[in-house]
C-alpha positions as CSV (number, residue, x, y, z in Angstrom):
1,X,143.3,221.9,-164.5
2,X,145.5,222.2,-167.2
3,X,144.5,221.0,-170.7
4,X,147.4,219.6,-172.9
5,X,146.8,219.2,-176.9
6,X,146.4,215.5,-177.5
7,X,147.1,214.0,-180.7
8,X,143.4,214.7,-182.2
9,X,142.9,215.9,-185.7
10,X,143.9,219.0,-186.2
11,X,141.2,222.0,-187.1
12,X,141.4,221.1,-191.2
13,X,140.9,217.4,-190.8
14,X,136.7,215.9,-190.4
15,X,135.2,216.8,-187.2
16,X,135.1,214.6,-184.3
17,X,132.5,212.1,-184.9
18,X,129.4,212.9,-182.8
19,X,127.2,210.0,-180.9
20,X,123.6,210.2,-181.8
21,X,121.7,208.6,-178.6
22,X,118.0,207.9,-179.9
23,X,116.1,207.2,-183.2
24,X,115.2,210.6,-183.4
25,X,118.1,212.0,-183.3
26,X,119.8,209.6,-185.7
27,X,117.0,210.4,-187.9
28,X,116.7,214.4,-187.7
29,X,120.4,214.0,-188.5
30,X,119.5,212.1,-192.1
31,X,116.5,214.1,-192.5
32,X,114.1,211.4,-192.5
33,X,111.8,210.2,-190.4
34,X,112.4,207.5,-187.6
35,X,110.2,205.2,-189.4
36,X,112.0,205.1,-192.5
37,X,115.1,204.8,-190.5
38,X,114.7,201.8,-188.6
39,X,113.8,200.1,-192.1
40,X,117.3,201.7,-193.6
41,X,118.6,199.6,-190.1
42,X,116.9,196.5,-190.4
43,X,116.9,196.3,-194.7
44,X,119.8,198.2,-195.7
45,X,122.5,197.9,-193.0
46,X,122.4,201.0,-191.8
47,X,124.7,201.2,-188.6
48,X,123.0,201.4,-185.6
49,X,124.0,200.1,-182.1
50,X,122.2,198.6,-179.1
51,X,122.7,198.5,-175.8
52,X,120.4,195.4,-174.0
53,X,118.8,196.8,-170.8
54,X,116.5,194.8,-168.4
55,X,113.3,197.0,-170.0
56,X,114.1,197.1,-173.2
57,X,117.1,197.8,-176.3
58,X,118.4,201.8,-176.4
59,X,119.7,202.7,-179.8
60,X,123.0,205.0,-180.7
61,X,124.9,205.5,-184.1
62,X,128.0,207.5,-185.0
63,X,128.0,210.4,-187.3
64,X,130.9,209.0,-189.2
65,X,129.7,205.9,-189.5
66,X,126.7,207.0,-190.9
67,X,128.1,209.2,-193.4
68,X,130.6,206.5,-194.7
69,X,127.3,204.3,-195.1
70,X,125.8,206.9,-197.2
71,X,128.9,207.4,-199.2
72,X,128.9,203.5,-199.9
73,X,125.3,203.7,-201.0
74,X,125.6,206.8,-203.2
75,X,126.5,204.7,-206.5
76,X,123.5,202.7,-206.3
77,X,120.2,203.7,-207.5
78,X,117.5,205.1,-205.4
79,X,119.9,204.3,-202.3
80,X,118.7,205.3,-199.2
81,X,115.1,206.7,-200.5
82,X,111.9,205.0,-198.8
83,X,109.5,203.4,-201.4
84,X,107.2,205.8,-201.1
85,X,109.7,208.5,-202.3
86,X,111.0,206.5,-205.0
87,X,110.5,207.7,-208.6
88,X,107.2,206.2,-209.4
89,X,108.5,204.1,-212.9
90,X,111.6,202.7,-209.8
91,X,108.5,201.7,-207.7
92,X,106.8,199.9,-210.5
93,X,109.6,198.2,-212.3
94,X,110.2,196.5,-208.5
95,X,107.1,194.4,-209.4
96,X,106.8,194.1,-213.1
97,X,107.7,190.6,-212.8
98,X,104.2,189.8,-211.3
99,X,102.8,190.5,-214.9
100,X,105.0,188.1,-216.4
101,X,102.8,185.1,-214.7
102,X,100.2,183.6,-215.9
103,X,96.5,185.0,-215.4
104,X,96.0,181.5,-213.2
105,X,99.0,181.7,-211.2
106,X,98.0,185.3,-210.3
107,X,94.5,184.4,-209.6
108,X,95.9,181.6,-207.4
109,X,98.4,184.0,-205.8
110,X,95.7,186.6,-204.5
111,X,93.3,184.0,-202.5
112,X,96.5,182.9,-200.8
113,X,97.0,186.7,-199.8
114,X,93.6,187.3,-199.3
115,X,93.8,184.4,-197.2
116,X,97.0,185.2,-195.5
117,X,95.6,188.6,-194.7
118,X,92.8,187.2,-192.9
119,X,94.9,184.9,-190.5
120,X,97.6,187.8,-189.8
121,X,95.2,190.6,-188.7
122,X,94.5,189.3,-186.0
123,X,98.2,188.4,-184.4
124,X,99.3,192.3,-185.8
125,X,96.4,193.9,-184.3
126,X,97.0,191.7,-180.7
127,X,100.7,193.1,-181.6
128,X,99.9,196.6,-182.0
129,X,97.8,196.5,-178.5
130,X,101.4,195.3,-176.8
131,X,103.2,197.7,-178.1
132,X,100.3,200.5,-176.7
133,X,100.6,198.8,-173.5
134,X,104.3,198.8,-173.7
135,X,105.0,202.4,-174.0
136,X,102.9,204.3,-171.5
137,X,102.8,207.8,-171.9
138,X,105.6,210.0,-170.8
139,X,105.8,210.7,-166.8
140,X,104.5,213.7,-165.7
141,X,107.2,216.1,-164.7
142,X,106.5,219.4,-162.6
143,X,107.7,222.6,-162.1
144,X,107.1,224.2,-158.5
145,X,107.3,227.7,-159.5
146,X,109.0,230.0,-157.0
147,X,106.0,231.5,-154.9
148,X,105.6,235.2,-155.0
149,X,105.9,236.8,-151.8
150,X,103.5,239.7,-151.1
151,X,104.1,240.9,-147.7
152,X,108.2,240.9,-147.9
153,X,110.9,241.8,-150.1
154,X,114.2,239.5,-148.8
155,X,112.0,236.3,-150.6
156,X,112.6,234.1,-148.1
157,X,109.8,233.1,-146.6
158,X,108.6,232.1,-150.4
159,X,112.0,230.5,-151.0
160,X,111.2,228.5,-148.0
161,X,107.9,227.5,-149.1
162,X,109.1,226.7,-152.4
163,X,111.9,224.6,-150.8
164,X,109.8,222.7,-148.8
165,X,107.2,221.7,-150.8
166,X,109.9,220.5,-153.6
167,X,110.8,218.2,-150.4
168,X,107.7,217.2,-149.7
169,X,107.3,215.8,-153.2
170,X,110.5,214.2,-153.2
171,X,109.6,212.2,-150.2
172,X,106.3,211.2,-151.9
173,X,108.4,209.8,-154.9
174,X,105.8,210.2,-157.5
175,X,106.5,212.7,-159.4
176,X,109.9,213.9,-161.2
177,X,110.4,217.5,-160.0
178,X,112.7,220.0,-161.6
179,X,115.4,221.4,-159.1
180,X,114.4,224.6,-157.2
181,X,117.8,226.0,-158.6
182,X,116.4,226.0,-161.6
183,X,113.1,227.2,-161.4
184,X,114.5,230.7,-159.3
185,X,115.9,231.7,-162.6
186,X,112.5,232.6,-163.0
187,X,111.8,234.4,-159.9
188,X,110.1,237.6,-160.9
189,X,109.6,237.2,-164.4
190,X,106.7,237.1,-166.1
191,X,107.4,235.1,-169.2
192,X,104.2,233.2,-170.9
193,X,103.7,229.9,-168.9
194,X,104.1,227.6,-172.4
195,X,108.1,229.1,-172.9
196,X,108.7,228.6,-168.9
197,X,107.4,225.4,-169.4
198,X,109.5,224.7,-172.2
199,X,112.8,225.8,-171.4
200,X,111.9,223.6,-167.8
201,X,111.1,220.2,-170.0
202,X,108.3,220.7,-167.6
203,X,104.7,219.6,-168.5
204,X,102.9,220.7,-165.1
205,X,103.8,224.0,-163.1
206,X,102.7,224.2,-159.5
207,X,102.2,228.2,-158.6
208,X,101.1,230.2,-156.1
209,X,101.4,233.7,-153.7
210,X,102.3,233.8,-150.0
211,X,101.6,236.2,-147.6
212,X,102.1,236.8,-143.7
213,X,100.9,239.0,-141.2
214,X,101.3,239.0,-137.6
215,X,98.5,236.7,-136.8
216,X,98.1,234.8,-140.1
217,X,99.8,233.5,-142.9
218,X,97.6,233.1,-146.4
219,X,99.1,230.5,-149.2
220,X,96.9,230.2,-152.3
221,X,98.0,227.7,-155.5
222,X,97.6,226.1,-158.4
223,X,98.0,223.1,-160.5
224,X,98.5,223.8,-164.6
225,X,98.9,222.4,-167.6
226,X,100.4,224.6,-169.8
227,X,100.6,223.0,-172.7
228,X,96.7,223.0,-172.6
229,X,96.6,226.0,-170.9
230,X,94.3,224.1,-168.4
231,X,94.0,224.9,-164.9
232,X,94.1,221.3,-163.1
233,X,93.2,222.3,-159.4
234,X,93.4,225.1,-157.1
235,X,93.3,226.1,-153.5
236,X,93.9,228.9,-150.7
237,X,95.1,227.8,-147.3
238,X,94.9,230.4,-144.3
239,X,96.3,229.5,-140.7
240,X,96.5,231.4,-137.5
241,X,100.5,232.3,-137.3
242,X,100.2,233.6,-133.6
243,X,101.0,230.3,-131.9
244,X,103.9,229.3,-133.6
245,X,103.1,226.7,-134.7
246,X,104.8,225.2,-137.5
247,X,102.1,226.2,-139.8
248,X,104.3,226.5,-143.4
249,X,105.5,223.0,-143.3
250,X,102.0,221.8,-142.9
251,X,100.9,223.8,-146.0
252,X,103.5,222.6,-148.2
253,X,102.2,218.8,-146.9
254,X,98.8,219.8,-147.5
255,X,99.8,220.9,-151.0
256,X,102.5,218.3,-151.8
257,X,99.6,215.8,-151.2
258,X,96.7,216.8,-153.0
259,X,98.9,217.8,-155.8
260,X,100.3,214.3,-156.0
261,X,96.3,213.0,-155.5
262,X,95.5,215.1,-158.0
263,X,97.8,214.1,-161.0
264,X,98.3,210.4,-160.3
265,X,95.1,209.9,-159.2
266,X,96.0,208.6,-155.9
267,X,97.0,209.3,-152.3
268,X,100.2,209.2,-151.4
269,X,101.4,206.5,-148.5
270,X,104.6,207.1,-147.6
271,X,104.7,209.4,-144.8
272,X,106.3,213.1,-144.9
273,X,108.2,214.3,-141.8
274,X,106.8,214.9,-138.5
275,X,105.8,218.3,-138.4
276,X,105.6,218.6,-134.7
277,X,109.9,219.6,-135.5
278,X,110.8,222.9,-134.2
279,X,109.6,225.9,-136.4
280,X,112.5,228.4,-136.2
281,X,114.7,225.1,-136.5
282,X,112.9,224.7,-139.9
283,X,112.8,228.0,-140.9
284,X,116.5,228.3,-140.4
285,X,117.1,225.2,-142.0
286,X,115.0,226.6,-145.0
287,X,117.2,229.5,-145.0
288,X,120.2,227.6,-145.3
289,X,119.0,225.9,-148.4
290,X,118.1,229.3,-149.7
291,X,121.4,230.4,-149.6
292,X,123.4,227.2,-150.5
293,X,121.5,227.4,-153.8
294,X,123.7,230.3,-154.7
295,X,126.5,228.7,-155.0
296,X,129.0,231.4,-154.3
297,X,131.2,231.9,-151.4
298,X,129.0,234.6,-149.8
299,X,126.0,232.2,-149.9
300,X,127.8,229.0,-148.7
301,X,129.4,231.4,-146.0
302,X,125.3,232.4,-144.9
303,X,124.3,228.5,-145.1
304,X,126.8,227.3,-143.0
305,X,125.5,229.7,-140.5
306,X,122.1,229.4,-140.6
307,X,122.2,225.3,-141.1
308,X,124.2,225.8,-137.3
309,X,121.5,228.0,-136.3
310,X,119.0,225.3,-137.0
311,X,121.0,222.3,-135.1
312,X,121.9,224.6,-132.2
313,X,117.8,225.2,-131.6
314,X,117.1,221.5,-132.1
315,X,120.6,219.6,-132.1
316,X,118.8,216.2,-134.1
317,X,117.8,218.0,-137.2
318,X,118.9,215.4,-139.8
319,X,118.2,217.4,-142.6
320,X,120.5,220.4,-140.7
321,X,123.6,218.4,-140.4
322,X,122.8,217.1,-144.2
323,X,122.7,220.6,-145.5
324,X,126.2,221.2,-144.0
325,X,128.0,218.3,-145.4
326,X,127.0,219.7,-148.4
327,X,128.3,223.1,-147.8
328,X,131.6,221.9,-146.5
329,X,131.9,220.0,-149.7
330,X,132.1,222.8,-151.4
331,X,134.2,225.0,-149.6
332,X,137.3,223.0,-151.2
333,X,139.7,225.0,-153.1
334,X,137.9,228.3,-151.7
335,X,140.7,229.6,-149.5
336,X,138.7,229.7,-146.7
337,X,139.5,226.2,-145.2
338,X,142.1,223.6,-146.2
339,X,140.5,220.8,-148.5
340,X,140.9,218.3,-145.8
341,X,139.7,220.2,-143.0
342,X,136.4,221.0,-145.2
343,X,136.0,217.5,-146.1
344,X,136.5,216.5,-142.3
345,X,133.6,218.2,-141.4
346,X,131.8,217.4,-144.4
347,X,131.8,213.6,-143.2
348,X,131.2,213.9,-139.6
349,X,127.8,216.2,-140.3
350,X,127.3,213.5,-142.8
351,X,127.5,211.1,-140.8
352,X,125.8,212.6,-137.7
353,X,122.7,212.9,-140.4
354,X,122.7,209.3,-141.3
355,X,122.6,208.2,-137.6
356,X,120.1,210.8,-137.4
357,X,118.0,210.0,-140.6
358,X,119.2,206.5,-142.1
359,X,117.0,207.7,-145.6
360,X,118.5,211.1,-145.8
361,X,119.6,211.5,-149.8
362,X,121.8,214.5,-149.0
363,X,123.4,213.0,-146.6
364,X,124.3,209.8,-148.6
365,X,125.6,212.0,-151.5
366,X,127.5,214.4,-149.3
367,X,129.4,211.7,-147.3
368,X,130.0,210.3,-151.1
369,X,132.0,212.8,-152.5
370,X,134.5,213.4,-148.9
371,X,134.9,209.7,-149.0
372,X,136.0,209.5,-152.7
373,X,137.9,212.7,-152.9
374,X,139.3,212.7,-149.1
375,X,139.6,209.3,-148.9
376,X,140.0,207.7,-151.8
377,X,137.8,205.1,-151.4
378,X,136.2,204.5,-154.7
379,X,134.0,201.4,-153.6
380,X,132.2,202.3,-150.9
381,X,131.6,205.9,-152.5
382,X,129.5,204.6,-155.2
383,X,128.2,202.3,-152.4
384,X,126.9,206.1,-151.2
385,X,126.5,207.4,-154.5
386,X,124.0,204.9,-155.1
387,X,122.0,204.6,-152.2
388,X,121.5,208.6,-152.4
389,X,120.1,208.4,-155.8
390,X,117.5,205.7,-155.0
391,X,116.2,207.2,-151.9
392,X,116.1,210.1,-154.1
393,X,115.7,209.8,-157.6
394,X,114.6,213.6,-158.0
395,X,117.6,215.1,-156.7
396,X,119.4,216.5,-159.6
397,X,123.3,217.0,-157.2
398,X,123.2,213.2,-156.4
399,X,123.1,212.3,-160.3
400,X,125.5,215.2,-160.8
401,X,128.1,214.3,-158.5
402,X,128.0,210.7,-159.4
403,X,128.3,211.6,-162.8
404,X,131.7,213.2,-161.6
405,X,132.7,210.6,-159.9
406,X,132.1,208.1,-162.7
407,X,133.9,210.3,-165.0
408,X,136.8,209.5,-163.0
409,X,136.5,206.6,-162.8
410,X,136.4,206.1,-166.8
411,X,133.1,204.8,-167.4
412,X,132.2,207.2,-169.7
413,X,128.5,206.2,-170.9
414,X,127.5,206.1,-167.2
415,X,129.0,208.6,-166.5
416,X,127.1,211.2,-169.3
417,X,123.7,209.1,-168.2
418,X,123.9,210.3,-164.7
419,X,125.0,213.9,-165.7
420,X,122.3,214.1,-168.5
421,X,119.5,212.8,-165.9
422,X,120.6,215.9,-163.8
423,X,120.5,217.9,-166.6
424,X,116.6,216.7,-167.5
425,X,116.4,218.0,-163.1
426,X,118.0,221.3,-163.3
427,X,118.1,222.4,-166.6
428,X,119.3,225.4,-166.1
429,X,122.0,225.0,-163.5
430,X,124.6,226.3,-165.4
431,X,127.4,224.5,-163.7
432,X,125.2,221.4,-164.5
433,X,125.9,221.6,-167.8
434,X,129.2,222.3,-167.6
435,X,130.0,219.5,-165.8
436,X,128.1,217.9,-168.6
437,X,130.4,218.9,-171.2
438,X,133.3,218.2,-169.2
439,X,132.2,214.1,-169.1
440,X,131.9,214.6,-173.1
441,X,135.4,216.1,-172.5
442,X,136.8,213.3,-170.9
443,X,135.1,210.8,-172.6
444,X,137.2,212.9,-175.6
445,X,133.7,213.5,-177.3
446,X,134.8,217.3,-177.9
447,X,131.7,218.4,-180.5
448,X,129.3,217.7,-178.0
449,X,131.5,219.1,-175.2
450,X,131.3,222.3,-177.1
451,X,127.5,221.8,-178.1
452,X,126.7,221.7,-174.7
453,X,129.1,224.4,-173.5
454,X,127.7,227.0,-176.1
455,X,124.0,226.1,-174.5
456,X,124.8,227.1,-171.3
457,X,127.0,230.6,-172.3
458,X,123.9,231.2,-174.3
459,X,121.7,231.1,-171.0
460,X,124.5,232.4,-169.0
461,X,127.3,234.8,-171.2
462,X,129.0,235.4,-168.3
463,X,129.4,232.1,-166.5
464,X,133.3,231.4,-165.8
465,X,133.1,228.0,-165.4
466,X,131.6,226.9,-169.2
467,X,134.7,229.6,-170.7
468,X,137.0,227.5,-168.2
469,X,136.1,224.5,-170.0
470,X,135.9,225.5,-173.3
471,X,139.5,226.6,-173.0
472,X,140.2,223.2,-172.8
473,X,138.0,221.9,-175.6
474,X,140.0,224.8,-178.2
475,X,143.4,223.8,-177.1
476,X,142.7,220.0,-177.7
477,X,141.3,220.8,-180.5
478,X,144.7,222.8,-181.6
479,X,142.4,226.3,-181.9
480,X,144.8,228.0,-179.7
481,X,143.3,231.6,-181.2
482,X,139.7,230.5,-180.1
483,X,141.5,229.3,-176.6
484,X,143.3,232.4,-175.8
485,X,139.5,233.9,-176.8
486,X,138.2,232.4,-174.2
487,X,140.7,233.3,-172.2
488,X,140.4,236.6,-172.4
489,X,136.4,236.3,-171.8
490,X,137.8,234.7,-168.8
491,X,140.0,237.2,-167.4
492,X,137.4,239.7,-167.9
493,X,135.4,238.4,-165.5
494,X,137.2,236.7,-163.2
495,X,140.6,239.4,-163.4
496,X,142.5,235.8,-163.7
497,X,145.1,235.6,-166.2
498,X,146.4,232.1,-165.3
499,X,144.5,230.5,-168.3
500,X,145.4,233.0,-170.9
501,X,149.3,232.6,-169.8
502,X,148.5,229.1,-170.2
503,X,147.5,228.7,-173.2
504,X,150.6,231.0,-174.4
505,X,152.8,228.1,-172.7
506,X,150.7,225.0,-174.6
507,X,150.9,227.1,-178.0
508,X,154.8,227.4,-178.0
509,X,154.7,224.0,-176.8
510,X,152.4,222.7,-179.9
511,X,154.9,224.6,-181.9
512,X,158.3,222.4,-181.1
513,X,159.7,225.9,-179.3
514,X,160.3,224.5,-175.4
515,X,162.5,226.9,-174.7
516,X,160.4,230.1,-175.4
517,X,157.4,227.5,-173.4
518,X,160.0,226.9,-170.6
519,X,160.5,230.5,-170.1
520,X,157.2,231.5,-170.2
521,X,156.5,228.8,-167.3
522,X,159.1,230.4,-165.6
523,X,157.4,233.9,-165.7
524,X,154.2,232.3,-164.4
525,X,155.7,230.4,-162.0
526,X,157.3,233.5,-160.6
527,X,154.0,235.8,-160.6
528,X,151.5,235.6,-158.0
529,X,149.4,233.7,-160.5
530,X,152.0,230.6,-160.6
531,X,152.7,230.9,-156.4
532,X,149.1,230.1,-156.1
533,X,149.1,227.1,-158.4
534,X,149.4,223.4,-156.6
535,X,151.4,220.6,-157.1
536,X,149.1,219.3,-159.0
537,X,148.7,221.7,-161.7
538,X,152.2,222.9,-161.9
539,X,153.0,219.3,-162.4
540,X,151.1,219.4,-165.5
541,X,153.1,222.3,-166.9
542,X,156.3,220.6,-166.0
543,X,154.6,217.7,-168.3
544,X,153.7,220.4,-170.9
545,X,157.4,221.5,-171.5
546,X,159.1,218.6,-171.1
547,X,160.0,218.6,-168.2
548,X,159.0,215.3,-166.7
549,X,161.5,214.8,-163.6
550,X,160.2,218.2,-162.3
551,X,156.2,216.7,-163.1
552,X,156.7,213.6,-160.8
553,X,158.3,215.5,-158.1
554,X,155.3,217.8,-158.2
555,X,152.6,214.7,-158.5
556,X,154.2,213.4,-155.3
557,X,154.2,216.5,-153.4
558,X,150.3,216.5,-154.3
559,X,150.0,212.6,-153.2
560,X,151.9,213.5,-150.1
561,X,149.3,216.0,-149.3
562,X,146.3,213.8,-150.3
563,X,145.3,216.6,-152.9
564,X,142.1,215.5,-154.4
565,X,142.3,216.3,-157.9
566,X,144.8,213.3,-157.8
567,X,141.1,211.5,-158.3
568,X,141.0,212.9,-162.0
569,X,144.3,212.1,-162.7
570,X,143.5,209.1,-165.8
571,X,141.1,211.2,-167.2
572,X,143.0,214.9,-167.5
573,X,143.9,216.3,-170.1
574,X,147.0,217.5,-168.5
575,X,148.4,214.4,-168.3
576,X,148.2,212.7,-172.0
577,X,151.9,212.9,-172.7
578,X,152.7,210.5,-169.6
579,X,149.4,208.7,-168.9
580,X,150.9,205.2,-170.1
581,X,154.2,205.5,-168.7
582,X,155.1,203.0,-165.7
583,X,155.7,205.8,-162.7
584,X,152.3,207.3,-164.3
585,X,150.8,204.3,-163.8
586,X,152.6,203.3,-160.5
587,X,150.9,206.2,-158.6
588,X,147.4,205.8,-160.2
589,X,147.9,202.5,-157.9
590,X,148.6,204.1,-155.1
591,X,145.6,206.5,-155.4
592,X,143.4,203.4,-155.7
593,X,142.9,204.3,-159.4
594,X,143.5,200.8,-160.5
595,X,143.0,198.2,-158.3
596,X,140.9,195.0,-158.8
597,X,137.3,196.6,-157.8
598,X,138.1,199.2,-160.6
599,X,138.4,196.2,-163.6
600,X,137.4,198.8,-166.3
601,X,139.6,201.7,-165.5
602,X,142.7,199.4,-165.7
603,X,141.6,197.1,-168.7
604,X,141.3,200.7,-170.6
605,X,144.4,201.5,-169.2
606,X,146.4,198.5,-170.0
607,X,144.8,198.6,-173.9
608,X,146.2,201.8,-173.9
609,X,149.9,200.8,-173.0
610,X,150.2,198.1,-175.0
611,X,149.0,200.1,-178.5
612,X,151.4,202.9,-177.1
């Protein structure tokens, strides 16, 4: 996509105003405690907003707004300073009237409070019991380590253990389990427990060895708490392998089980999957996942074949059919199949897994994303979207895609919830938090867009994506010298120069000179870089320089051919020159963008219009 400078204040003006999403962070950032804060809130006005929930009020403030309300209060004495910090002849003069009254009327005045005292302890202390009760302690949430494989090197058989069990516990529904994408950064290091556990948000990790012979396979585990460094339970689990029988699946059950038994404190009832399934069907299956974890074309490439490997041994394999929806999904805008094609067979091995499996998660969220990208169907992909997420609350690519999708659709704070809670599950999927930063993007909340951007290159330097977007952050910001930066980052490690040309076209165009813009468009557009650009984004550099017939003609060369980035078209950068105007507007309608089960997307748009 194309970024295009919108009119934000420019580098020299304040920053952009940054949410603050809990009383803790509101009061880390006045460097005070949360205490004291929420009696600034309720005594002194400081601004804080709620949003009502069925459970109970969350809190958010505005860096701006909180620094004008300092700013107010910075005439007055002692302004802002708890009682307790207050100088202590401040403190006293507060209640030096008191020793104006007569002896009497003091005397009278402390049986009343001694009184008082005695009839309020009991209501507070009834009170503070409530509020105990109220606020249970934190869930647990567990890491399942990758399992070290002693008798091969390829790591698969591990990576299928490690796979399975994570299934298993999803199924049980108990615990919240981090995503095995994230945990396989760790695969062969040997970092203290306490930092894995901490960069994880973890506070149990589930460990263990693997090894298989001809005859037998050998699993041994174990259930920590790191933060303790206390060693919860433990157990070795041996079975004949000669017979074929299907003996790591029943392993990972037997784990997934008594590790569920063993932090809840009860036995699980739902009922995991029938292990009498074919083995090699599995183990293929298991594969598949291994390899779709990667994320690259080489590994989507191996999934897809070993996901038709496992429904060609045992053709009603749900969870088979599930894994390549997902993998066609993301074959889009790979050059190995068109987008529709990739999303036609997303759907039907979607679909086929539903039929299969009505409770299948994966499936749900695969068919989700072909039906609101392919089809435009916005309603009955969140219908999807939806459903996925509450047969399976652990799975961190159903929050993350819905998070896209509600991106799109403009609602913003939903949006950033669903990508944050797949965040807390994979918290180090790199393109996680990218996509994370790219809500804050669109939700034009560019400091934390950056914050969140600069997490992940610190994890991952190298990750194209994250410089991708942060090209976009620096040119809306009007940092085109930090843009073409990242640019070059970019072409570094990709050998694409499309975004550093770019950027050359949006700074001339910042600058008022369209005709040095114009011509560099043309250069691009004549390179191999610009004949591999779709309608879509060239219509966005049309927009860029002016040239707005040219725009429309490309936007409806990318409607006639259904492209799917039409989907982000409200919420682009790209398109904030024209995003008000009528034939704008016109198409959004004919994507679907703003019809009547989409109330919010066209109110926003409408405001918009009307200030323009």
């Amino acid at each position: 996509m194309v970024a295009r400078k919108k009119s934000r204040p420019a580098p020299e003006e304040p920053p952009v105003p940054v949410r603050l999403s809990s009383w803790k962070e509101i009061a880390a950032y006045l460097q005070r405690d949360p205490r004291t804060v929420q009696q600034w809130e309720k005594k002194e006005g400081l601004p804080v907003h709620r949003l009502e929930h069925q459970a109970r009020a969350s809190v958010y403030a505005y860096t701006n707004e909180i620094d004008a309300w300092m700013e107010a209060r910075s005439g007055l004495p002692n302004a802002g300073q708890p009682e307790e910090q207050m100088p202590e002849q401040a403190r006293f003069s507060r209640y030096w009237p008191l020793f104006k009254l007569s002896p009497w009327l003091i005397l009278l005045l402390f049986v009343l409070a001694v009184i008082g005292v005695g009839i309020e302890m009991r209501p507070i202390a009834n009170r503070h019991k409530a509020s105990a009760a109220a606020d249970p302690p934190p869930a647990p949430v567990l890491a399942v380590m990758p399992f070290e494989d002693q008798t091969s090197t390829d790591g698969i058989l591990a990576g299928n253990l490690t796979d399975s069990l994570i299934a298993d516990f999803d199924r049980i529904g108990k615990i919240a389990v981090i995503s095995p994408q994230s945990v396989s950064s760790f695969k062969g290091e040997h970092l203290p427990l306490q930092q894995v556990a901490g960069r994880l948000h973890a506070s149990l990790v589930l460990r263990g060895t693997v090894a298989k012979t001809e005859d037998r396979l050998q699993v041994t585990v174990e259930l920590l708490e790191p933060s303790h460094n206390k060693h919860l339970w433990g157990a070795t689990y041996t079975r004949n392998n000669g017979d074929g029988s299907p003996s790591l699946c029943e392993i990972a059950s037997g784990i997934a089980v008594e590790a569920t038994r063993k932090i809840t404190g009860s036995v699980p009832a739902v009922a995991l999957p029938n292990r009498d399934e074919n083995p090699k069907a599995r183990q293929a299956y298991l594969t598949g996942r291994f390899y779709w974890n990667q994320r690259d074309l080489p590994g989507l490439e191996k999934a897809i074949t070993s996901f038709q490997r496992a429904i060609s041994i045992d053709p009603k394999y749900a969870d088979a059919y599930a894994g390549l929806a997902e993998t066609y999904d993301l074959m889009t805008d790979r050059g190995v199949l068109t987008d529709a094609e990739a999303f036609r067979r997303a759907k039907t091995a979607a679909q086929t897994a539903i039929a299969l499996n009505p409770t299948n998660a994966n499936a749900y969220s695969a068919l989700a994303l072909a039906v609101y990208r392919e089809d435009w169907d916005f309603a009955r992909a969140e219908e999807y979207f939806k459903k996925a997420v509450a047969l399976n609350p652990n799975y961190a690519v159903a929050h993350q895609w819905y998070g896209e999708f509600l991106g799109d659709m403009r609602r913003f704070d939903q949006s950033i919830s669903e990508l944050r809670k797949a965040e807390e599950l994979d918290p180090l999927a790199p393109m996680v938090g990218s996509d994370l930063a790219d809500g804050y993007l669109h939700a034009e909340r560019l400091a934390e867009a950056n914050t969140e951007l600069q997490r992940v290159l610190d994890l991952y330097p190298n990750f194209p994506p994250a410089h991708l977007y942060r090209i976009q952050v620096y040119t809306l910001l009007g940092d085109f010298s930090a843009a073409e930066s990242e640019a070059q980052t970019y072409l570094r490690l990709t050998h694409d120069s499309t975004p550093l040309q770019i950027v050359g076209i949006q700074r001339m165009a910042a600058m008022g000179d369209l005709e040095h813009a114009r011509m560099q468009l043309s250069q691009l557009l004549a390179g191999a870089n610009g004949r591999s650009l779709k309608p879509y984004q060239r219509s966005q550099l049309d927009f860029l320089t002016r040239q707005d017939d040219l725009g429309y003609r490309e936007l409806e060369s990318a409607y006639r051919a259904r492209s799917w980035w039409l989907v982000t078209m409200l919420v682009d950068p790209g398109f904030d020159a024209i995003h008000t105007q009528p034939r704008f507007l016109a198409l959004a309608r004919r994507v679907g963008m703003l019809n009547s089960s989409n109330r919010e997307m066209a109110h926003a748009i409408e405001t918009a219009q009307a200030v323009r």
